[in-house]
BASE-996457 format. One record per residue (C-alpha): residue in one letter; x negated, y, z negated. Coordinates in steps of 0.02 Angstrom, whole numbers, plus 50000, padded with zeros to 5 digits. Last residue first. Example, Ala and Ser with C-alpha at 12.3 -4.5 7.8 and 13.67 -1.06 7.14 Angstrom:
# BASE-996457
s493164994749643;a493854977549610;
//
This chain:
# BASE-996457
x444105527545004;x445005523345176;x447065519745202;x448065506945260;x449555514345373;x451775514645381;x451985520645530;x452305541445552;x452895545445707;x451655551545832;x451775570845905;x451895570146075;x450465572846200;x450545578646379;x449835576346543;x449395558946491;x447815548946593;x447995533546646;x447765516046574;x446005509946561;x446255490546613;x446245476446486;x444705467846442;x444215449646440;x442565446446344;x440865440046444;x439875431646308;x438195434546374;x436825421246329;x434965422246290;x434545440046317;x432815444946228;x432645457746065;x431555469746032;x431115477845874;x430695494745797;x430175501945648;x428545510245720;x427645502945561;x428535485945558;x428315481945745;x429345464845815;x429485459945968;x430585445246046;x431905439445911;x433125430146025;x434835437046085;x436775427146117;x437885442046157;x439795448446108;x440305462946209;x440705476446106;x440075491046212;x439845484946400;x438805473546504;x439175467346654;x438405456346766;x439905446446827;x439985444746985;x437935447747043;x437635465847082;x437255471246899;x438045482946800;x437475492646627;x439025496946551;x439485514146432;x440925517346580;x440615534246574;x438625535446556;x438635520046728;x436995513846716;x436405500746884;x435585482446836;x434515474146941;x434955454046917;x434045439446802;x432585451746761;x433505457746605;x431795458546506;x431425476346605;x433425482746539;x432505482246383;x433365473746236;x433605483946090;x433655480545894;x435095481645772;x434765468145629;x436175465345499;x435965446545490;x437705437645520;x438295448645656;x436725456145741;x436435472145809;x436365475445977;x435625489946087;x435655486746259;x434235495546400;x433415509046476;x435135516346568;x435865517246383;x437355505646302;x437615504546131;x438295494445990;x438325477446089;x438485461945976;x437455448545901;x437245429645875;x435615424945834;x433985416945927;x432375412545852;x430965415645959;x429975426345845;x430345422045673;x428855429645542;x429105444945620;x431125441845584;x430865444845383;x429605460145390;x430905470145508;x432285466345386;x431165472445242;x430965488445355;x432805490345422;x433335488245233;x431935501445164;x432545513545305;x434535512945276;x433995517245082;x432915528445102;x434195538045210;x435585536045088;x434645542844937;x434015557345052;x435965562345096;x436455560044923;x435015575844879;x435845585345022;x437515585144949;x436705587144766;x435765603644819;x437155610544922;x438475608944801;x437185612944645;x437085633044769;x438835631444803;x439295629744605;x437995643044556;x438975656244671;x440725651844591;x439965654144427;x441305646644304;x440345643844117;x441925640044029;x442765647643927;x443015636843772;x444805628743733;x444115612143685;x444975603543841;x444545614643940;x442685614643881;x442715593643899;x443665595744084;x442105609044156;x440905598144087;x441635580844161;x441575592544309;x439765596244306;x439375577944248;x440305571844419;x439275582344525;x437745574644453;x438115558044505;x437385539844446;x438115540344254;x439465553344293;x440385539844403;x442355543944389;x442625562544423;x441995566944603;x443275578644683;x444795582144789;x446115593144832;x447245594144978;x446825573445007;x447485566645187;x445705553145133;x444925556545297;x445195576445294;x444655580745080;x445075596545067;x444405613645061;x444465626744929;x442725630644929;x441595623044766;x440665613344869;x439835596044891;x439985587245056;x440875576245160;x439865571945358;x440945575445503;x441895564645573;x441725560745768;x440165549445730;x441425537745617;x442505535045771;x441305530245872;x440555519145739;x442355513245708;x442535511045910;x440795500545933;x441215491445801;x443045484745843;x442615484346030;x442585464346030;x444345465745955;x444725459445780;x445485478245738;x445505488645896;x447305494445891;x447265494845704;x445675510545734;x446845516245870;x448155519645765;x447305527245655;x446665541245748;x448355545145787;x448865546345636;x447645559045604;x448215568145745;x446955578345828;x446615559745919;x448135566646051;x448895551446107;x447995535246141;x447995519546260;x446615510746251;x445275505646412;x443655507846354;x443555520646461;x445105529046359;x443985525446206;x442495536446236;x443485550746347;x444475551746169;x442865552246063;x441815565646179;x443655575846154;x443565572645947;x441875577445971;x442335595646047;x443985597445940;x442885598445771;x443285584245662;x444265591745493;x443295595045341;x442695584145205;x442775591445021;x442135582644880;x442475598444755;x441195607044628;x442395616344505;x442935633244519;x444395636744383;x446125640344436;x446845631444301;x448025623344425;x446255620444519;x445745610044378;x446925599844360;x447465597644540;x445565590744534;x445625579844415;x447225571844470;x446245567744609;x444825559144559;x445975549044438;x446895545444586;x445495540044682;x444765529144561;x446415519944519;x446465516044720;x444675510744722;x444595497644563;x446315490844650;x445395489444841;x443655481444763;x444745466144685;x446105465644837;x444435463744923;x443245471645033;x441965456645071;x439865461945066;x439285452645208;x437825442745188;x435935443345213;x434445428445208;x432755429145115;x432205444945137;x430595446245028;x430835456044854;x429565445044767;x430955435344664;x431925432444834;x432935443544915;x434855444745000;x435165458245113;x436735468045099;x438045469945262;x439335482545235;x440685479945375;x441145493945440;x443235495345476;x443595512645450;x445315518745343;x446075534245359;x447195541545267;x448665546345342;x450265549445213;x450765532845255;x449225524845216;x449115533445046;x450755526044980;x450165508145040;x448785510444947;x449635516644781;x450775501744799;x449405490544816;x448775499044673;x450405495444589;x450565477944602;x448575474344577;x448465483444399;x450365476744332;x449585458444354;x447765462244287;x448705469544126;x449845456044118;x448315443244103;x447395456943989;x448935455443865;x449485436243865;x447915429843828;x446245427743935;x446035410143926;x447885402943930;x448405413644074;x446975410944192;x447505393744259;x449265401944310;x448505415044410;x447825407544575;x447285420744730;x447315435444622;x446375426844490;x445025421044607;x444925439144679;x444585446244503;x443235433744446;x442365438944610;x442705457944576;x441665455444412;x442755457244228;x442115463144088;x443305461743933;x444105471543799;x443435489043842;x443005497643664;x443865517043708;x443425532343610;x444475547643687;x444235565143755;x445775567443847;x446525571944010;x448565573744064;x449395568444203;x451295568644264;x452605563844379;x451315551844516;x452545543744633;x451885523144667;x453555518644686;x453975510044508;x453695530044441;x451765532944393;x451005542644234;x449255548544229;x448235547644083;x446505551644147;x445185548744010;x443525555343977;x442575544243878;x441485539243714;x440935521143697;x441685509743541;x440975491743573;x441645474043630;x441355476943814;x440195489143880;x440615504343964;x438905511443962;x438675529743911;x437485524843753;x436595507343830;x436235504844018;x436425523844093;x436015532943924;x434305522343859;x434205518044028;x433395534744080;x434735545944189;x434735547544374;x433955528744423;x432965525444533;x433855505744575;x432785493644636;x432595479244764;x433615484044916;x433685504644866;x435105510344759;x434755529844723;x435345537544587;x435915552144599;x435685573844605;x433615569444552;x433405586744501;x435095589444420;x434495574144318;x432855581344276;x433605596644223;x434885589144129;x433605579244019;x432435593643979;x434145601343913;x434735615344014;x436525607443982;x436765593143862;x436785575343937;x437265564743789;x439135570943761;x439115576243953;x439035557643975;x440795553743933;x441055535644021;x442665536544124;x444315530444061;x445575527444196;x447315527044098;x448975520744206;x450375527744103;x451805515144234;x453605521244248;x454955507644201;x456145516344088;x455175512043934;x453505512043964;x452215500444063;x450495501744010;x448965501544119;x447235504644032;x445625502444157;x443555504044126;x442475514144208;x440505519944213;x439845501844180;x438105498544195;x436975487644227;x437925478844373;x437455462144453;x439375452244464;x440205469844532;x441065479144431;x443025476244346;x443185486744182;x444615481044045;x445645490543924;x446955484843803;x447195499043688;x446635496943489;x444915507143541;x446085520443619;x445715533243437;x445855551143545;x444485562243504;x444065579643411;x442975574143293;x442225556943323;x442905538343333;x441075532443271;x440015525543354;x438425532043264;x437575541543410;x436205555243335;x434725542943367;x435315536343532;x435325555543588;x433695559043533;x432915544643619;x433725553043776;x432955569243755;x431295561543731;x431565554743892;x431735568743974;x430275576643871;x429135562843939;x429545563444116;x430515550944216;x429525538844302;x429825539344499;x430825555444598;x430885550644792;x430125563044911;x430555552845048;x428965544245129;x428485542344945;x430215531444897;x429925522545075;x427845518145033;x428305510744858;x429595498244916;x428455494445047;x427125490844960;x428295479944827;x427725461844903;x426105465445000;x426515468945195;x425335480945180;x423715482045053;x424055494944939;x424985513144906;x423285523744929;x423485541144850;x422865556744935;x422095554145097;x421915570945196;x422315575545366;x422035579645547;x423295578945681;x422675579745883;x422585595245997;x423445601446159;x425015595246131;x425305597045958;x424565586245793;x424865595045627;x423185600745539;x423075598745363;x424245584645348;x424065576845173;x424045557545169;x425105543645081;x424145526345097;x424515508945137;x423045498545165;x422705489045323;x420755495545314;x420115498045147;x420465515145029;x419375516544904;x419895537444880;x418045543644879;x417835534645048;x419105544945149;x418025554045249;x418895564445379;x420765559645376;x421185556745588;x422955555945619;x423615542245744;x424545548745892;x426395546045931;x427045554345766;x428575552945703;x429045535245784;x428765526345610;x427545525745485;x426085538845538;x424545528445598;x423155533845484;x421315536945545;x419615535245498;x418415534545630;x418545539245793;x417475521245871;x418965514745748;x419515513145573;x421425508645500;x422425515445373;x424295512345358;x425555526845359;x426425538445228;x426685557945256;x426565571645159;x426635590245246;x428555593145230;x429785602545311;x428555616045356;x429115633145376;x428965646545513;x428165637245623;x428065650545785;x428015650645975;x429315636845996;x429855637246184;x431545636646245;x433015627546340;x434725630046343;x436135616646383;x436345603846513;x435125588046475;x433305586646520;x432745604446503;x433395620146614;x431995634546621;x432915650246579;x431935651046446;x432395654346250;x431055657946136;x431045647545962;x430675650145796;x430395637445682;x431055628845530;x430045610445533;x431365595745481;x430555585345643;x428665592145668;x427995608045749;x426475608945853;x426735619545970;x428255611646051;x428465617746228;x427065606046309;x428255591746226;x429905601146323;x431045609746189;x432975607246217;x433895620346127;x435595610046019;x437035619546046;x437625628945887;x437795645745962;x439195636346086;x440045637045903;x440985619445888;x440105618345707;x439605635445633;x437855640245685;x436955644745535;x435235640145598;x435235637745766;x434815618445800;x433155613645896;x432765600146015;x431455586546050;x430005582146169;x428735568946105;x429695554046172;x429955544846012;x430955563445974;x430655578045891;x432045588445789;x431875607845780;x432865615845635;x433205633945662;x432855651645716;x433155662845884;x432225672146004;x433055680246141;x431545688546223;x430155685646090;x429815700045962;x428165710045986;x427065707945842;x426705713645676;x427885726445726;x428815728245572;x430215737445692;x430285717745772;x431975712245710;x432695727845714;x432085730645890;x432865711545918;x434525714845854;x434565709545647;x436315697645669;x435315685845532;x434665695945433;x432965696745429;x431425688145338;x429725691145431;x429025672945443;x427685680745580;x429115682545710;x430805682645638;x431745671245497;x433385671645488;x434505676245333;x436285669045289;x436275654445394;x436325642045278;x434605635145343;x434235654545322;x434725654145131;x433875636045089;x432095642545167;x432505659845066;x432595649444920;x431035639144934;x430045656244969;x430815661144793;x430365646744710;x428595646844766;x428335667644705;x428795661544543;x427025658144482;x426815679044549;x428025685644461;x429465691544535;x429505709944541;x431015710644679;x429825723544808;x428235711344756;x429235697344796;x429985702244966;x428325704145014;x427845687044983;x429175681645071;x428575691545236;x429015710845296;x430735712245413;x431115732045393;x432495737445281;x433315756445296;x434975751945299;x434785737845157;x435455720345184;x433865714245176;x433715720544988;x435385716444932;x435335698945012;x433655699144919;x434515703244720;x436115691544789;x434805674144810;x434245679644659;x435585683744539;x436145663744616;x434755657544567;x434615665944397;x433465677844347;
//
């Protein structure tokens, strides 16, 4: 039974008049699924109610989820709570935390977050399902309160944190602000753990209110602050996938046996084209490479050939399970996790230059303007004629002449036709409103033991900005493609902001003090992101701006792509590090062959939701490895002062975040003992009654490196000097909006 066969086999079942909430397990026996698949199933109900297409009720009992509460509790197992709903609780530092409905719909008042008081919070932990009774009890922010009264499923029960011993004996201190208490682990001396180790740990008993955690060691990491430890101790925190297996590799040793690089049946001979990728100066492999010929008649066949890893990556293969199970590859400060074994990622599917690799090509044909008339897709064999990094790009841009006699006449005209008309393309974009966020990406340089040993900012150049524009018209000529077929395909779709944040945003920005229209107009929205640009406010309002969008996804729905003013969308160009990208290059390769394609609307939101959430864990280990190897490079600098910014403003204190060294830490309005300092939420300042004591969003500040904890992931920084920055008044507010003209605008990837 497929997924997809099952997830409809118990919609069928709950959905029955006569069906009573019973457990998973019950569920099972009425489906016959055997018992060793018994796990899976209970996995996919968790995924169905987080969807919001069951709930769980009292006991686990799986209902649907508009069951009224005697249909909820006809099982009887026991009485129903008064309004009692399911979903998500978060906990804060604090110990208190909230819950989101399951399958509340954005901008839904169902979706309001349920404050839970500590003494309210059993003992459930952040990612925990559980079910909570509402009160009438109001918490510490307008909204609804409640009470948890069951876990109905754990997010996880493995945790990582350093060992210590006390008068309690052996205990682990959770990493992070998870957990306030240490967890006690019993007798941990059959695992040779020491004190100050690293270790991951089984919770057998979570930690509440009334009672403390207990748990069980089962793999010790190392001594901390050892080079690699806490490398290691992020990928287990997060479930990340290590070693491939055996058979997924013996899939892949396969594949390099059968490969003779030859043109092959069935493809299109471009190994006589002049083709050229452009990655950065420390890439393994290379997923793209660039054609760009100019015909007769002046339109431009621009060709973006794409490394053909479906021809190695063969469905329900060993190899494209594990690869489906991993969803990407994840890019972590010192590593890369890869999701395919070298042997495909760094040899067979890379774009290397000087030898025949197998692709999926774009053709797509421009007018002089930038107009795309016409694209077609082939299987073709490509052998790239040079590799170019972005650096060796940029210096050509900037001085030509002393590049002509090196690289020829035919790659030196190529790189001139490439940057004339993507700037033409991103110019084009702009002005049909694409947005485009100013964040600077800041990447941590690292010794030979993975140490910090200094950071920089990563530049967006003309280099990075022509690779991007031929990528997202390749993407999207894909996708017309495909749709014009009117075949399902797994889409990069990123809805519209919800009015509600978009209204939190305005109020944001009008205190500020800009001037701005309606921000339901994209255009809008980008005017105020150049309004800012070079400002003091320039990060506060892009992260603003940034937490207004909402997050893009993977789904087959017909839904397009709101920050990029894209109808239709997807992920074509990097099959090596995304799975979504190998189900379309599968979907194009059986088009292309005239076979019928495997086009299960239900499977494709089910791989959606799995890769969408499987990018969102890469990106998290990633944000947490840099804070902690940040964190491990200023404990060893206390006292020494940086220049930073403000990024937020709170009644306890300043957050700021460095400008040259990408740390954001906070200093506590206790440390500010120079004045006492009032909170205005409105304003986002912290005011004190001496002229001049002001602090506000942007503001440019001179801090020193006062406290730094690793584990809790958290450091404190002292006020040295405050840059006080001019700022215009808040203009008043419009009665009415009119519709913006449409400026010429720079657009985001």
């Amino acid at each position: 039974m497929t997924d997809i066969d099952l997830e409809q086999a118990i919609l069928e079942l709950v959905g029955r008049p006569n069906y009573q909430p019973v457990k998973p397990r019950v569920i099972a026996r009425r489906l016959n699924i055997p018992k060793d698949e018994v796990a899976d199933l209970k996995k996919r109900i968790k995924k169905m109610v987080r969807r919001g297409q069951l709930a769980y009720g009292p006991s686990h009992h799986v209902q649907s989820p508009d069951a009224s509460p005697s249909e909820a509790s006809s099982g009887k197992p026991k009485s129903k709570p008064r309004s009692a709903v399911s979903g998500v609780f978060r906990r804060t530092s604090g110990g208190y935390g909230f819950v989101r409905p399951s399958g509340a719909a954005p901008g839904d008042p169902a979706a309001q977050d349920i404050y839970i008081d500590q003494r309210d919070a059993a003992d459930a932990s952040t990612g925990d399902v559980v079910l909570v009774e509402l009160s009438s009890r109001r918490g510490r922010r307008p909204g609804p309160a409640g009470k948890i009264v069951e876990v109905v499923d754990r997010e996880t029960r493995r945790f990582v944190g350093t060992y210590f011993e006390d008068a309690r004996g052996a205990m682990v201190q959770v990493d992070g602000t998870l957990f306030l208490q240490p967890i006690t682990v019993g007798d941990p001396g059959a695992s040779g753990v020491q004190p100050n180790d690293k270790v991951v740990f089984e919770m057998v008993r979570f930690p509440s209110y009334l009672h403390p955690g207990e748990g069980v060691i089962t793999e010790v990491l190392g001594e901390r602050g050892k080079p690699g430890i806490d490398t290691l101790a992020i990928i287990r925190e997060h479930g990340l996938p290590d070693a491939f297996p055996e058979s997924a590799l013996d899939d892949a040793r396969q594949e390099a046996e059968r490969f003779d690089a030859g043109i092959g049946e069935g493809r299109r001979d471009y190994t006589a084209e002049t083709v050229v990728t452009i990655d950065p100066v420390d890439a393994r492999d290379f997923d793209d490479a660039i054609s760009l010929e100019e015909l007769p008649g002046g339109h431009l066949l621009l060709g973006v050939h794409i490394a053909d890893v479906s021809h190695f990556v063969r469905p329900n293969t060993a190899l494209d399970r594990e690869a489906y199970d991993r969803g990407t590859s994840v890019y972590l400060p010192d590593r890369v996790i890869p999701m395919l074994p070298e042997v495909i990622s760094n040899s067979l599917a890379s774009l290397q230059a000087g030898k025949v690799r197998y692709t999926l090509s774009a053709m797509m044909e421009f007018t002089p303007d930038g107009i795309r008339v016409g694209a077609e897709l082939h299987r073709t064999a490509i052998k790239s004629n040079r590799r170019f990094s972005y650096e060796q790009i940029d210096e050509f841009l900037a001085n030509p002449e002393p590049w002509r006699k090196k690289l020829g006449v035919k790659v030196f005209d190529l790189l001139g036709r490439m940057h004339r008309l993507a700037m033409i393309l991103r110019r084009r974009r702009g002005e049909r409103g694409a947005l485009e966020l100013s964040m600077p990406e800041v990447k941590i340089d690292l010794d030979k033991q993975g140490r910090v040993s200094g950071a920089h900012v990563v530049q967006h150049t003309e280099s990075h900005q022509i690779i991007e524009e031929f990528m997202l018209a390749a993407n999207e000529a894909v996708a017309e493609t495909l749709r014009d077929k009117e075949l399902f395909f797994l889409r990069r779709i990123h809805k519209a902001p919800v009015a509600r944040k978009l209204k939190v945003l305005t109020d944001f920005v009008s205190e500020l003090g800009f001037d701005t229209e309606s921000l339901e107009s994209r255009f809008e929205l980008q005017k105020l992101l150049n309004q800012v640009q070079g400002r003091p406010e320039q990060h506060a309002v892009n992260y603003a701006v940034l937490r207004s969008l909402q997050r893009a996804v993977y789904s087959p729905e017909d839904e397009g792509h709101y920050a990029l003013a894209s109808d239709c969308y997807c992920h074509f160009t990097s099959p090596i590090r995304r799975y979504p990208d190998l189900t379309v290059h599968r979907l194009v390769t059986a088009m292309l062959e005239g076979r019928k394609p495997k086009n299960d609307f239900g499977e494709l939101v089910i791989a959606g939701e799995h890769c969408s959430q499987r990018e969102e864990r890469a990106e998290s280990a990633e944000r947490e490895l840099t804070k902690v190897k940040l964190l491990a490079y200023l404990s060893q600098r206390i006292g020494e002062e940086m220049e930073a910014v403000i990024t937020g403003v709170e009644s306890y204190g300043i957050f700021v975040q460095g400008i040259e060294m990408p740390a954001e830490g906070l200093v506590h309005v206790e440390a500010m003992v120079d004045d006492y300092y009032r909170f205005d939420r409105a304003a986002h300042t912290l005011s004190g009654h001496r002229s001049g004591n002001t602090f506000r969003l942007g503001d440019r500040v001179r801090v020193a490196v006062a406290r730094v904890d690793i584990d809790r992931r958290e450091l404190d920084f002292r006020l040295v000097q405050h840059t006080k920055t001019p700022r215009k008044a808040p203009s008043p507010a419009k009665k009415a909006t009119k519709r913006p003209s449409k400026r010429k605008r720079r657009g985001i990837g």
